[in-house]
C-alpha positions in Angstrom: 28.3 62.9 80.1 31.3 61.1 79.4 32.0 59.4 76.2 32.4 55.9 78.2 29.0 56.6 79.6 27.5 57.4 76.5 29.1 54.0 74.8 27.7 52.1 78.3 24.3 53.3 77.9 23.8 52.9 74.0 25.3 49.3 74.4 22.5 48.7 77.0 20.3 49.6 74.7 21.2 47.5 71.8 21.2 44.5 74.3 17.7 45.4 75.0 16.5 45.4 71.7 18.3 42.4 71.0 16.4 40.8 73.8 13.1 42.4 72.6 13.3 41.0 68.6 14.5 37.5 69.5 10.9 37.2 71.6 9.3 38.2 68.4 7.5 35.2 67.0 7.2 34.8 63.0 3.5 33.9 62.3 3.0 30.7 60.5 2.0 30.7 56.9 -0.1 26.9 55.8 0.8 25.5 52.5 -1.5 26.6 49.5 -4.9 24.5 49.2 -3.6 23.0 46.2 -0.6 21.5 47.6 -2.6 19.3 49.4 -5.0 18.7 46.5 -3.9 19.5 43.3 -6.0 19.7 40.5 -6.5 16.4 38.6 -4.8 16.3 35.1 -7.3 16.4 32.0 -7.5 14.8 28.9 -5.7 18.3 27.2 -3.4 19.5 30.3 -1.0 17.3 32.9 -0.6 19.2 36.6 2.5 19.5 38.0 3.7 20.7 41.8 7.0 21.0 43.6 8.3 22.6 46.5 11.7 22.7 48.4 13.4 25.4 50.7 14.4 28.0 48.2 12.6 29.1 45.3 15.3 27.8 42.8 15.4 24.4 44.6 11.7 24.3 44.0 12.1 25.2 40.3 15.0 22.5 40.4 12.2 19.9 42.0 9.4 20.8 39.2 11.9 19.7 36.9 12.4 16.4 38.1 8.9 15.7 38.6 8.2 16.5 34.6 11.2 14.2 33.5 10.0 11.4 36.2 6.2 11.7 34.2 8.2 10.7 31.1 8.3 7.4 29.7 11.5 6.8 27.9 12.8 3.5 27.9 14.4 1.1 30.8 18.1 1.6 29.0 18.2 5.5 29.2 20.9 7.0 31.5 19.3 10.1 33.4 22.7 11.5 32.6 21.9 11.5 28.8 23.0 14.9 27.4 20.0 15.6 25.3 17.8 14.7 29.3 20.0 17.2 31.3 19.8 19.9 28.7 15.7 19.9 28.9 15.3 19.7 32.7 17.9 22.2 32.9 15.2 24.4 30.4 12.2 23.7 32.8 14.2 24.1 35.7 14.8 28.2 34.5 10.7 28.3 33.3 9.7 27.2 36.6 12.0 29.6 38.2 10.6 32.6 36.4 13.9 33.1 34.3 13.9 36.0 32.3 13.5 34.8 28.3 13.2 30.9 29.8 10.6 29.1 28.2 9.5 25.3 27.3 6.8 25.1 24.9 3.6 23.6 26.7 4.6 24.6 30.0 3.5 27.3 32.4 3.7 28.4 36.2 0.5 28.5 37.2 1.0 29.5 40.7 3.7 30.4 43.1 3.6 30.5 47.2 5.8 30.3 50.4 4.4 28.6 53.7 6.2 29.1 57.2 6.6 27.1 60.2 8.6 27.2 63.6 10.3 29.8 61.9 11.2 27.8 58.1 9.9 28.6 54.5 8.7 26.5 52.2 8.4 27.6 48.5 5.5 26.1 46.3 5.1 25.9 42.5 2.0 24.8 40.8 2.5 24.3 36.8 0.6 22.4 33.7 1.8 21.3 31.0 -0.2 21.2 27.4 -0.9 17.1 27.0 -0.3 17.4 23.0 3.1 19.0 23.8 4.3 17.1 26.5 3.5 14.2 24.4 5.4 15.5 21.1 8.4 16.1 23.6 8.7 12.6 25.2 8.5 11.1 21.4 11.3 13.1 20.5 13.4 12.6 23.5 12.4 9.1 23.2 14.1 9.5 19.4 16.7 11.0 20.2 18.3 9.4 23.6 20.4 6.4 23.0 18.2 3.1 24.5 15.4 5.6 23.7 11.7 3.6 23.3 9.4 5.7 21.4 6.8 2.8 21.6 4.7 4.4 24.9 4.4 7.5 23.5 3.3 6.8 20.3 0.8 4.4 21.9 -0.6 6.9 23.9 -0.8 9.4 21.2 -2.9 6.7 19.4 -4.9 6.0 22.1 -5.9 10.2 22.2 -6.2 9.8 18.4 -8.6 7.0 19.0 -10.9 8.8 21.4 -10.7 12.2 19.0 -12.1 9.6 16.1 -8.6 10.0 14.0 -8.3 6.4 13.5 -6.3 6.7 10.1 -3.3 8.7 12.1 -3.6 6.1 14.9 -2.9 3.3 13.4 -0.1 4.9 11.5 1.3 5.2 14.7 1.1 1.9 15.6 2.9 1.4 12.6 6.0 4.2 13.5 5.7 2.3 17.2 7.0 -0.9 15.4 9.4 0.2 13.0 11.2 2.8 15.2 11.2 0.0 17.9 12.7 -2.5 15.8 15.8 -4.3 16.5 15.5 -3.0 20.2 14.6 -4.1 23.6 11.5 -2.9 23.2 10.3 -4.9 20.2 8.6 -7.8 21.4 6.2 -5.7 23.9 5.6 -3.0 21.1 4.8 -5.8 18.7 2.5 -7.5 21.1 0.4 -4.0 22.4 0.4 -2.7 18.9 -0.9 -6.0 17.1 -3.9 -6.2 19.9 -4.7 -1.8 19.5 -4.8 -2.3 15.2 -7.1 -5.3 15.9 -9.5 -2.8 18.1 -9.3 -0.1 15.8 -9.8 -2.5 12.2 -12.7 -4.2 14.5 -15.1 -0.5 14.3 -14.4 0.2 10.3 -16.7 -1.1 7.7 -16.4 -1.3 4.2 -19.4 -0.9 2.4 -19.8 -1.2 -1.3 -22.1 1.0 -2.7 -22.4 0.1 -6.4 -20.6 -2.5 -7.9 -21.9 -5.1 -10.4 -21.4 -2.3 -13.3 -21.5 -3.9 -16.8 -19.9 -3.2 -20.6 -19.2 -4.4 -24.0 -16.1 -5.6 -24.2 -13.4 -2.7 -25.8 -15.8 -0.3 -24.6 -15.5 1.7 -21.6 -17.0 1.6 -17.9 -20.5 5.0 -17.8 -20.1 5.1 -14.2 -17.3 3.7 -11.5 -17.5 1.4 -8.7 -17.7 3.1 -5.7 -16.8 1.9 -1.7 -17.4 3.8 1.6 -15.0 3.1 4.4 -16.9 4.1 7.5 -16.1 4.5 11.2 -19.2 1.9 12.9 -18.2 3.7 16.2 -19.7 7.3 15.1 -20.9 6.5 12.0 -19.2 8.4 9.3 -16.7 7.8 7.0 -13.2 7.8 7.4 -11.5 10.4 5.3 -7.8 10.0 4.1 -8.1 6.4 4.6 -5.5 4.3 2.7 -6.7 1.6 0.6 -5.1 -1.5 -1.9 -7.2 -1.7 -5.0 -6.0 -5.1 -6.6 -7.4 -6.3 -10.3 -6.6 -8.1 -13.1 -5.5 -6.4 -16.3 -4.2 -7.6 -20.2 -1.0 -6.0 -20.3 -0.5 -3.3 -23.5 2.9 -4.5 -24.4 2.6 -7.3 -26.5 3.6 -10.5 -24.3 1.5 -13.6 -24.1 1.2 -16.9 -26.6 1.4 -16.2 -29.9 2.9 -12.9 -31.6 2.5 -9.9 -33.2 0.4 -6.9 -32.5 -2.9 -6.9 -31.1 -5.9 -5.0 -32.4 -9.0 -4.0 -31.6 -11.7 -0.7 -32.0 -9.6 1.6 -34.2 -6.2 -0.7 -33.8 -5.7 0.3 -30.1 -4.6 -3.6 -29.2 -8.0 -4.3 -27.4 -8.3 -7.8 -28.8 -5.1 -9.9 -27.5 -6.9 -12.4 -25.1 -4.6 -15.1 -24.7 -2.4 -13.0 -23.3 -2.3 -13.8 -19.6 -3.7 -11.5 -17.2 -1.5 -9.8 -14.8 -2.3 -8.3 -11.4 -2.2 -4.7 -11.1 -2.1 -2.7 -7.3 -3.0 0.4 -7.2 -2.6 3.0 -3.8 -5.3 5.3 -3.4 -7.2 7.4 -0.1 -10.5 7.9 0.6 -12.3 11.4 0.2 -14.0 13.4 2.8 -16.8 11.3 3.1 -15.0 8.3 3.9 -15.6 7.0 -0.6 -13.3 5.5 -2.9 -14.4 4.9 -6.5 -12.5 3.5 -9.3 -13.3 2.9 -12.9 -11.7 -0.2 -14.0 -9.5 -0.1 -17.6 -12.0 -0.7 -20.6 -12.4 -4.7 -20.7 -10.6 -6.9 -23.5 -12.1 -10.0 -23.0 -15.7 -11.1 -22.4 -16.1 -12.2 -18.7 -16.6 -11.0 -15.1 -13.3 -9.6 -13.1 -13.1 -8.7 -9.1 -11.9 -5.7 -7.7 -10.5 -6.0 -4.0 -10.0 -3.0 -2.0 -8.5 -3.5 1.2 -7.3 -1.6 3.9 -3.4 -0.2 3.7 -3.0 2.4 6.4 0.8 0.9 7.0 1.6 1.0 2.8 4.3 4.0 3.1 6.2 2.4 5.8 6.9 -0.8 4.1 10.6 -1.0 2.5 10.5 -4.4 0.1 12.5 -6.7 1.7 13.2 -5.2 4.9 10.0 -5.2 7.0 9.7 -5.9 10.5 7.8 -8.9 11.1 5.6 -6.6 13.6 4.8 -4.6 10.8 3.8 -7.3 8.4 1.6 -8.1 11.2 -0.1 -4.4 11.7 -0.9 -5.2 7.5 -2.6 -8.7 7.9 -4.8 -7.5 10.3 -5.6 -4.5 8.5 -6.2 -6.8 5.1 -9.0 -8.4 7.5 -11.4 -5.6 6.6 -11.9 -5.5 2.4 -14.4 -5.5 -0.4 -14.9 -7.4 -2.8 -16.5 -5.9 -6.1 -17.5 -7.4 -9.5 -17.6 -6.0 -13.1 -18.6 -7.8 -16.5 -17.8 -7.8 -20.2 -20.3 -8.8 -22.0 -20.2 -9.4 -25.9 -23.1 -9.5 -28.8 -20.6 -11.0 -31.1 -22.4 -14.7 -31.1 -25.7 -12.8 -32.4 -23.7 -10.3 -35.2 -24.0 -12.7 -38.8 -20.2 -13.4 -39.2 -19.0 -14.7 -42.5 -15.2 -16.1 -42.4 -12.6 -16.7 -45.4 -9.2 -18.0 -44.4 -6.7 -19.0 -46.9 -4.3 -21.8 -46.3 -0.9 -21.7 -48.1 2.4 -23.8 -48.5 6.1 -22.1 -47.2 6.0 -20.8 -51.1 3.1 -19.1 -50.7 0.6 -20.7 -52.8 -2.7 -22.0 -51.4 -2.6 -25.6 -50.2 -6.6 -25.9 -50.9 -7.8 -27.8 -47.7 -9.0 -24.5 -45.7 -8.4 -26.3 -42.7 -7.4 -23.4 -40.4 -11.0 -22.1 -41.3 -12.6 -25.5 -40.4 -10.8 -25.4 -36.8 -12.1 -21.5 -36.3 -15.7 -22.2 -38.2 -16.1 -25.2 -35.5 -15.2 -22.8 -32.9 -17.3 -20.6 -33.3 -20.3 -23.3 -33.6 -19.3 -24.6 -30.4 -19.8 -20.6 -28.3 -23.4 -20.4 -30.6 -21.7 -17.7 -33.2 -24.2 -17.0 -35.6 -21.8 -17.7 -38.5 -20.7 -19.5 -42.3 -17.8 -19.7 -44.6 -17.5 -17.1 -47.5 -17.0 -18.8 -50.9 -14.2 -17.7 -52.8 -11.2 -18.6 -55.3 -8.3 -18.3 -53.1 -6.2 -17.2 -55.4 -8.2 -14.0 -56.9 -9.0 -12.9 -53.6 -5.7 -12.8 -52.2 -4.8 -10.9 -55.1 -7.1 -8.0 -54.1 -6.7 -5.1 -52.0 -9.0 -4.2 -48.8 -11.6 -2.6 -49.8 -11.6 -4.3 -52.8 -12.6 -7.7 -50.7 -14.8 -5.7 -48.3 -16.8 -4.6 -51.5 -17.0 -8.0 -53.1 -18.6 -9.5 -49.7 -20.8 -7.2 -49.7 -22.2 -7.5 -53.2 -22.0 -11.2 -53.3 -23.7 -12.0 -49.9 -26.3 -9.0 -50.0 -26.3 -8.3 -46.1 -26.2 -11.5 -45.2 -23.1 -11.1 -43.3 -22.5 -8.1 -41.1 -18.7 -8.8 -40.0 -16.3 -10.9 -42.0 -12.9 -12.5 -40.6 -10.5 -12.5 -43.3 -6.6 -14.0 -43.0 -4.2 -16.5 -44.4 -2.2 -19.2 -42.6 1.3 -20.3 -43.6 3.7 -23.1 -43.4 6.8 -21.4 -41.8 9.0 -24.3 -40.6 8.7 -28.0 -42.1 11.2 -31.2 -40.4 10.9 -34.6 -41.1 13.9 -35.6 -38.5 12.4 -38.4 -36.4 8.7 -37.8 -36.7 7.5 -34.3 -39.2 7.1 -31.3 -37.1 5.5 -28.3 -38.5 5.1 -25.2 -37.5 2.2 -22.4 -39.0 1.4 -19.2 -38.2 -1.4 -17.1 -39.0 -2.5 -13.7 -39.6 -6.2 -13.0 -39.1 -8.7 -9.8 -38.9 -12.0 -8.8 -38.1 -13.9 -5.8 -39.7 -17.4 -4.4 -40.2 -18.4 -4.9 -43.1 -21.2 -1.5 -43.1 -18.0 0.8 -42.1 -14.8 -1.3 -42.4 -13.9 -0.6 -38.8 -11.2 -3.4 -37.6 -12.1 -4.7 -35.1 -9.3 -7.2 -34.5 -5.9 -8.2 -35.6 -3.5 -10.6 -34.7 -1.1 -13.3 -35.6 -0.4 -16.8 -33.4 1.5 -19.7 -34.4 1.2 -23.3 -33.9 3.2 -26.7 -33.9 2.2 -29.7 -34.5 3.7 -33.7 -35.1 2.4 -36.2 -37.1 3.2 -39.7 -38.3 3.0 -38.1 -42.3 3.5 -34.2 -43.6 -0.7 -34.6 -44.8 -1.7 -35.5 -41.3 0.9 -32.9 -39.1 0.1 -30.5 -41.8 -3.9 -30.6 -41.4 -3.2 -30.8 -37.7 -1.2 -27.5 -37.0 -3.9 -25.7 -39.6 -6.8 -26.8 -38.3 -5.3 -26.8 -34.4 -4.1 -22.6 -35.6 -8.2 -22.5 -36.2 -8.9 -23.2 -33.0 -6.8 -21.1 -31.4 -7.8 -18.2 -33.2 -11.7 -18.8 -32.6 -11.3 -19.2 -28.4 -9.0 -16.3 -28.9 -12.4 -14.3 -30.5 -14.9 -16.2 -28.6 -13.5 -14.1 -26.1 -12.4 -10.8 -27.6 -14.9 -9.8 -29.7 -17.1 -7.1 -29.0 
């Protein structure tokens, strides 16, 4: 055979078989089951499925359909760098990429249908809930026009459900101070005001001993003690956040009068007109949802509140430069507090109290009219002190030491007495311009007579004006009395 024959026949042939494959039909291939129903997401995983005409076009178009689930603010630019850069990331996961990964996501199936001859390739994928969640908040952060408001919210709202209302409403706190100043304020403002309402609505604060009782300069046996509990499950909230706001006497000295203040072995306990100054104190709850707190030993005789309200937002608050929002988020939360009492009490009206004070001129030399004792002596009759004036010569007992005095009271009253206050007043500024002003001031103290414990030191001063020096004179003593006695009234243990 010829070579053209040859070359005829084997191009017949190849025409032939041509004509044979393009008779060949392709069977069809349906879609996968679940790209017609996929599964539902869940409350811990979002499902995801794309498909498109090549495998990486799918991969491309699982991408898309992530960044479309997120929530990232009206003014971001799908063009933002930090957007591009993560779908670019899923976009090689989905694809099967070697050393591609997102955190969160996974392929969980892969499939190619056919028909009339065309392919279709299918991806199926989840993504972990928690971390799809912790993404969008920090793309959200990150992108410029970002609004980390929605996805804070709805990490709240899976806090909520999970029963971690103490990081949930710290989110609605971030929500409004990362949101500030944008866009996005006003509705973050508004969603998170109603949310902290819901959430302050199911806690209780429930005082479990309060009304706890001392002497006065003594200190608290047992502390009063609050549960914050969660009314929707019942238990208490641990980690809570809470203001504790009292009243204290400050150590350092300030308040009417002057000097240093005294008290059970000179520690100051016994400075009562000072005024009282408000004290704030941070603190978190324990396991079981309890808070105690032992208030300072008491200086005066009384009862004092402690209110403990709820301060989940205290940590974002910068003095000065809160968001109104956020001031908001902490007025609802100070809606839900306790309110706990605690007493002083004092036996000092029933203790036998004998009282020498010794008035002298700006020289130093007694004056003889004892009036400063008169004004305290009255006082004390007026608060039932069970009380009398010690009879002495001025001048030999100021010459005497301590325990000298203390020895003589005892031997010359025989029991009667079981504390004595002892002191002297002076004249330390005298005018007669206009009308006489005078000024005294006074040192008194307070001991035991069975131990010589002081119980109380202090020195005031007083002015006073009169027509005459007699009358102004007699006035400021006797007014310097007075003063001292409410001052012990109060104070004394």
């Amino acid at each position: 055979m010829t070579a053209g024959k040859l070359f005829a026949r084997l191009g017949a042939a190849a025409v032939g078989l041509f004509v044979v494959a393009s008779c060949v039909t392709v069977p069809s291939l349906p879609p996968p089951e679940w790209s017609e129903s996929p599964p539902p997401d869940t409350y811990n995983r979002l499902t995801f499925v794309s498909s498109a005409d090549s495998r990486r076009s799918a991969a491309q178009e699982m991408a898309g359909a992530v960044t479309r689930r997120l929530e990232l603010g009206s003014e971001v630019e799908d063009d933002a760098a930090a957007l591009v850069e993560f779908r670019q990331r899923l976009a090689a996961a989905a694809a099967g990429e070697l050393g591609a990964n997102v955190n969160g996501f996974t392929v969980a199936d892969r499939a190619v249908s056919r028909e009339e001859g065309e392919a279709t390739h299918w991806i199926s994928a989840t993504y972990d809930r928690e971390e799809f969640e912790e993404t969008e908040l920090a793309l959200a952060r990150e992108v410029a026009g970002g609004n980390p408001g929605p996805p804070l919210l709805r990490r709240a709202a899976r806090r909520i459900e999970a029963g971690e209302v103490v990081s949930a409403m710290r989110d609605y706190g971030l929500a409004v101070v990362e949101t500030a100043d944008t866009p996005y304020a006003s509705e973050v403002r508004e969603s998170t005001a109603q949310r902290t309402r819901n959430v302050v609505d199911r806690i209780e604060m429930v005082v479990e001993r309060g009304g706890i009782r001392t002497r006065v300069g003594e200190s608290f046996d047992e502390p009063l003690v609050v549960q914050v509990r969660d009314a929707a499950i019942g238990a208490g909230i641990a980690g809570m956040p809470v203001l504790m706001t009292y009243r204290e006497i400050p150590d350092d000295g300030a308040g009417s009068g002057s000097g240093a203040g005294g008290g059970r072995g000179g520690d100051g306990a016994a400075v009562a007109t000072r005024s009282h100054e408000t004290r704030r104190l941070y603190r978190q709850t324990e396991e079981d949802g309890r808070i105690s707190f032992t208030p300072p030993a008491p200086r005066v005789r009384g009862s004092e509140q402690l209110e403990i309200t709820l301060a989940p937002f205290f940590d974002l608050v910068t003095p000065g430069n809160e968001p109104a929002g956020l001031m908001q988020l902490v007025d609802i939360a100070r809606d839900r507090s306790a309110t706990l009492e605690y007493t002083a009490f004092s036996r000092a009206a029933q203790i036998p109290t004998g009282v020498f004070i010794v008035d002298t001129d700006i020289a130093g030399n007694p004056t003889g009219t004892m009036a400063t004792q008169q004004g305290l002596l009255s006082g004390f009759t007026q608060n039932g002190f069970s009380t009398g004036a010690l009879r002495f010569e001025p001048r030999r007992f100021l010459a005497l030491g301590e325990s000298d005095r203390i020895s003589l009271i005892r031997q010359r009253f025989d029991g009667n007495y079981e504390r004595a206050v002892l002191g002297t007043a002076s004249i330390t500024e005298f005018d007669e311009e206009n009308s006489v002003s005078v000024v005294v001031g006074g040192e008194l103290r307070v001991l035991e007579l069975e131990t010589g414990e002081e119980l109380y030191r202090r020195t005031m001063t007083q002015r006073s004006r009169g027509n005459t020096a007699s009358s102004a004179i007699s006035a400021a003593f006797r007014s310097l009395g007075a003063k001292f006695a409410a001052d012990l009234v109060r104070t004394l243990p």
